[in-house]
Backbone bond lengths (Angstrom), bond angles and torsions (degrees), N, CA, C in turn:
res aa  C-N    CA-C-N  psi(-1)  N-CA   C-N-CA  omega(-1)  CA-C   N-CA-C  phi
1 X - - - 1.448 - - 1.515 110.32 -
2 X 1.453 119.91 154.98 1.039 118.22 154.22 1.333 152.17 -130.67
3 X 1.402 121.11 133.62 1.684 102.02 -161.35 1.211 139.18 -75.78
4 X 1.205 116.64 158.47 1.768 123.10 -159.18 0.969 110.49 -129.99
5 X 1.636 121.01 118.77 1.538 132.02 177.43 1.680 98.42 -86.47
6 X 1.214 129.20 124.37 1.729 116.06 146.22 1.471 104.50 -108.75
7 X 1.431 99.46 152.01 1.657 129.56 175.72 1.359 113.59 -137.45
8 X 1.412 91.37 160.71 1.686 90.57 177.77 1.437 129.45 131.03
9 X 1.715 84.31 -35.81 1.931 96.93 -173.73 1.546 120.62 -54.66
10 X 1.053 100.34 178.54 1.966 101.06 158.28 1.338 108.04 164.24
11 X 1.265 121.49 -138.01 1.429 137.90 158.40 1.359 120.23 -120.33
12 X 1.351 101.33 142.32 1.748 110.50 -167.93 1.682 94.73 -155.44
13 X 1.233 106.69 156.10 1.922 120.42 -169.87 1.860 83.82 -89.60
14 X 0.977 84.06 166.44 1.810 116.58 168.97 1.561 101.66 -43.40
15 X 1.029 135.75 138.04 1.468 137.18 144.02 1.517 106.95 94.03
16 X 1.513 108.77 -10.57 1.324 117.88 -173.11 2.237 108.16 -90.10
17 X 1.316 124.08 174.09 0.941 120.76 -167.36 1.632 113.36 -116.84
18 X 1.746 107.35 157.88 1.850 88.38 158.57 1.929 90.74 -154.26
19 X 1.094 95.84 174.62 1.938 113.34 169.73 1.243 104.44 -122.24
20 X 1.196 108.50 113.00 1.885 117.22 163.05 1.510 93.17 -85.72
21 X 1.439 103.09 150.12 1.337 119.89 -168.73 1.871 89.33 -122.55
22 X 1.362 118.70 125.66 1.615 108.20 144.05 1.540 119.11 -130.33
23 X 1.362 103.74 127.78 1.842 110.98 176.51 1.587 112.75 -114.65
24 X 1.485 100.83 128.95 0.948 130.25 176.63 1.941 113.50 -103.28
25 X 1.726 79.51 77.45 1.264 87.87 177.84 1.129 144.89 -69.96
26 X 1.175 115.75 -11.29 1.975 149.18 -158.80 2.123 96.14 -101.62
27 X 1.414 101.34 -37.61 1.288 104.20 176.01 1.469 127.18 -44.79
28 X 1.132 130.16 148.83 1.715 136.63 -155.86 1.892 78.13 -111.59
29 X 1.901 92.08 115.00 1.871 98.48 -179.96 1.280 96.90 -76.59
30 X 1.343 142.14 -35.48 1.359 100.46 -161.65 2.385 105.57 -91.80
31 X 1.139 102.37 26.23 1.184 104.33 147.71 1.705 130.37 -139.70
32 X 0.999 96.76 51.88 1.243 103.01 -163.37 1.697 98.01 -89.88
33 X 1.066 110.88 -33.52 1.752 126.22 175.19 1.143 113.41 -44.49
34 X 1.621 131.22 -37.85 1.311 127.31 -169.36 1.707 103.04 -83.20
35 X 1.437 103.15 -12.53 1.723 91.29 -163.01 1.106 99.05 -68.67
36 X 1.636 135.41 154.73 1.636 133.86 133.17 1.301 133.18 -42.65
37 X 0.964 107.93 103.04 2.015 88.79 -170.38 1.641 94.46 -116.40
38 X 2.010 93.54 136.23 1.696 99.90 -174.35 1.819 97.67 -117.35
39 X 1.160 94.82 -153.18 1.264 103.15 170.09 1.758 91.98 -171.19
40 X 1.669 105.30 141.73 1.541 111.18 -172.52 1.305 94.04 -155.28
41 X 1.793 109.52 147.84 1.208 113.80 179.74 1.555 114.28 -122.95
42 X 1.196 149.59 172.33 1.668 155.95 153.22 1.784 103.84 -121.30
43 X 1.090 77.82 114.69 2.195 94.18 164.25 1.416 93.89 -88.21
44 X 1.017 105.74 169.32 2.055 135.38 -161.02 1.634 86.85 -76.38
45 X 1.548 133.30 105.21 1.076 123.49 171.13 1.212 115.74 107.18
46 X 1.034 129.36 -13.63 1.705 154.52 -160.09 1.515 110.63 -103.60
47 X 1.602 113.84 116.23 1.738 85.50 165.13 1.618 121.48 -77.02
48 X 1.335 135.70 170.71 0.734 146.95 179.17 1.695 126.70 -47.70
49 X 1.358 145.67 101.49 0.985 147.90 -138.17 1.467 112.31 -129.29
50 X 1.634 148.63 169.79 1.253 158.91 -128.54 1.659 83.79 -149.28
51 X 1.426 105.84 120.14 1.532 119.85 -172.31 2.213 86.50 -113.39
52 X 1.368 102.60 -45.55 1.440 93.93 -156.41 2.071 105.88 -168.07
53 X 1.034 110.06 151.59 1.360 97.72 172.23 1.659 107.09 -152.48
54 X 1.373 112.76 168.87 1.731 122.98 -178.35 1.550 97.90 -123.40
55 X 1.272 150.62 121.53 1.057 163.32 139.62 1.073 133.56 -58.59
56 X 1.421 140.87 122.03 1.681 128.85 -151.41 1.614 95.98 -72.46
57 X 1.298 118.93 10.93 1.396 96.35 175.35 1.463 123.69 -129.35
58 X 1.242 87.40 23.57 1.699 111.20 155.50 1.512 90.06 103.26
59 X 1.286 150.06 -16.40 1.449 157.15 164.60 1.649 106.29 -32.86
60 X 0.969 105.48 146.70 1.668 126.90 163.86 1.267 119.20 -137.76
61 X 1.384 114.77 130.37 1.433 110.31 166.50 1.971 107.07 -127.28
62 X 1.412 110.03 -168.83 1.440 118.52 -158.29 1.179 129.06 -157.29
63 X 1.358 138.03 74.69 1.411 150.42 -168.84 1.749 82.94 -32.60
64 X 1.960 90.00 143.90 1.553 92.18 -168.92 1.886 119.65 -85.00
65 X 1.441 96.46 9.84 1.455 99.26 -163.54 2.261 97.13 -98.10
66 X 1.327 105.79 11.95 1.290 131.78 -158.96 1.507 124.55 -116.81
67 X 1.530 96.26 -41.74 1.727 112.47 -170.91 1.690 111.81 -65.62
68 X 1.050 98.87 142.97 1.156 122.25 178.44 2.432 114.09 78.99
69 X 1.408 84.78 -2.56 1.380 80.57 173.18 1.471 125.27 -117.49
70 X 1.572 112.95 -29.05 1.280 123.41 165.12 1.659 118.50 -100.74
71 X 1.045 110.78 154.00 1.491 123.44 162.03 1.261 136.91 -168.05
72 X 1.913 105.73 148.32 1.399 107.16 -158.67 1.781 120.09 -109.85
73 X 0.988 96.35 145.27 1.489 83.80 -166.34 1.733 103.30 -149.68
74 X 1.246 123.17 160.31 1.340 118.17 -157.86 1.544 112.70 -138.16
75 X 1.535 123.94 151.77 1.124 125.71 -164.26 1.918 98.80 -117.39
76 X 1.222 121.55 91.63 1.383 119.81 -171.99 1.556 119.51 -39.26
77 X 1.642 100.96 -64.11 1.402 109.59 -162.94 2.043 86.12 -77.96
78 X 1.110 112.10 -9.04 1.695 81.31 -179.00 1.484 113.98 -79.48
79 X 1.801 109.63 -18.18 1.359 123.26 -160.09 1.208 114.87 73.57
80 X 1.272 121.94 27.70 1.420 126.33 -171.78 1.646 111.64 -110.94
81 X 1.496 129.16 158.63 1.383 121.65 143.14 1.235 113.47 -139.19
82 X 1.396 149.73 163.00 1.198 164.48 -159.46 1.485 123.40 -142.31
83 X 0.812 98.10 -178.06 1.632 111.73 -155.44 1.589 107.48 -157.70
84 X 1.126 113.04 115.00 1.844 114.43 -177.39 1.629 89.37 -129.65
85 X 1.333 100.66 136.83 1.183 117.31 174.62 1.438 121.65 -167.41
86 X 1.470 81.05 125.00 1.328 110.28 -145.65 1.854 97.73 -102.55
87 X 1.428 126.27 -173.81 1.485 150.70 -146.24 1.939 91.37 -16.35
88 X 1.227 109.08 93.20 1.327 121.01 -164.13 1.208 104.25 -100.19
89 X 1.540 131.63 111.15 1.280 152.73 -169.13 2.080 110.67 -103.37
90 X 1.343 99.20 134.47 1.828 100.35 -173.74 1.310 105.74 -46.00
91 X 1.510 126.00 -24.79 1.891 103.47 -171.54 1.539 116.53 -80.12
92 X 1.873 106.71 16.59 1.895 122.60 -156.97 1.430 80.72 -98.28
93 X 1.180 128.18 -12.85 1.548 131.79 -171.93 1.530 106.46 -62.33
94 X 1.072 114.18 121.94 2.082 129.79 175.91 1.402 94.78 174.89
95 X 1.218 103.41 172.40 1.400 142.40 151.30 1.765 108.83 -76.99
96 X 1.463 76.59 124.55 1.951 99.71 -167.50 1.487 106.10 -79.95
97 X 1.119 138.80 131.22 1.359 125.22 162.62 1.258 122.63 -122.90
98 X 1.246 141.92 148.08 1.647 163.27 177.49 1.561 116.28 -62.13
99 X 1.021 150.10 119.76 1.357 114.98 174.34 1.693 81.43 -133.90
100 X 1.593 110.33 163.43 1.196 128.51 151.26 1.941 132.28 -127.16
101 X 1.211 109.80 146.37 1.371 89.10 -166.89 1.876 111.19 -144.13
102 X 1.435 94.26 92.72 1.208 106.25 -166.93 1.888 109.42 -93.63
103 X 1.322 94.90 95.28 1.181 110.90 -170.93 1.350 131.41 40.49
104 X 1.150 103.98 30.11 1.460 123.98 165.79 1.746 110.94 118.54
105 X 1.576 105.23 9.84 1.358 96.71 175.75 1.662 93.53 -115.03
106 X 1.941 108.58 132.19 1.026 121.27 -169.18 1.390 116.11 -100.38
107 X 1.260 127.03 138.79 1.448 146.25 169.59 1.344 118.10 -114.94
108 X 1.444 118.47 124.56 1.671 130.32 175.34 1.457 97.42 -95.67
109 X 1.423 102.92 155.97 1.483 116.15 165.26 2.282 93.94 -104.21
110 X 1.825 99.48 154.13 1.484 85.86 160.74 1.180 137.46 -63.84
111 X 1.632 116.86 -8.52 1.583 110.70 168.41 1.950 102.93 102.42
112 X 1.271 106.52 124.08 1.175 88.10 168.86 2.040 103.27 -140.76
113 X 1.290 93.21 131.33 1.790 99.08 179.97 1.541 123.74 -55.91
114 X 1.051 100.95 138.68 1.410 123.66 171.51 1.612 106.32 -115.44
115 X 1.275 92.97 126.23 1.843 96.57 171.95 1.757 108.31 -136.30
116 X 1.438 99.04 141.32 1.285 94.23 -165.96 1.831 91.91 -143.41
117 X 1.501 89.46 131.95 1.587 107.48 -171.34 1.532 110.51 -94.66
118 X 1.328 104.75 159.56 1.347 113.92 -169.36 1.801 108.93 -91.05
């Protein structure tokens, strides 16, 4: 497995923006390309849900409660991927999580909150 720092979270008003950062520092760079890298969140009560993902084959997809406002995109040689998300509305409120997915063996990041006020 490998481990996953995310950064980034905080508090931000409605409509306003942030970038979660997660590095996967432990990761081997010159394969870091094949991994899947997503990003998934859980609200207070919520199971756990598909915010966004990077696909080793350059693909993106976008939980539909998401599209068109966030997006993820990834820095190879940093081992990094990100998350920008943008006109940020109170129901964007959870705990952010990291995931990696190296051919079917899965890695969580601890998650870091985003709260966003009305």
């Amino acid at each position: 497995q490998v481990p996953l720092v995310e950064s980034g979270g905080g508090l931000v008003q409605a409509g306003g923006s942030l970038r979660l950062s997660c590095k996967a520092s432990r990761a081997i760079t010159s394969t870091f390309w094949t991994y899947n890298m997503g990003w998934y969140r859980q609200a207070q009560g919520k199971q756990r849900e598909l915010v966004a993902v990077s696909n080793r084959d350059g693909n993106t997809d976008y939980g539909e409660a998401v599209k068109g406002r966030f997006t993820i995109y990834r820095d190879n040689y940093k081992k990094m991927v990100y998350l920008q998300m943008n006109s940020l509305r109170p129901e964007d409120t959870a705990v952010y999580y990291c995931n990696v997915d190296q051919y079917g063996t899965i890695s969580w990041g601890k998650g870091t909150l985003v709260t966003v006020s009305s």
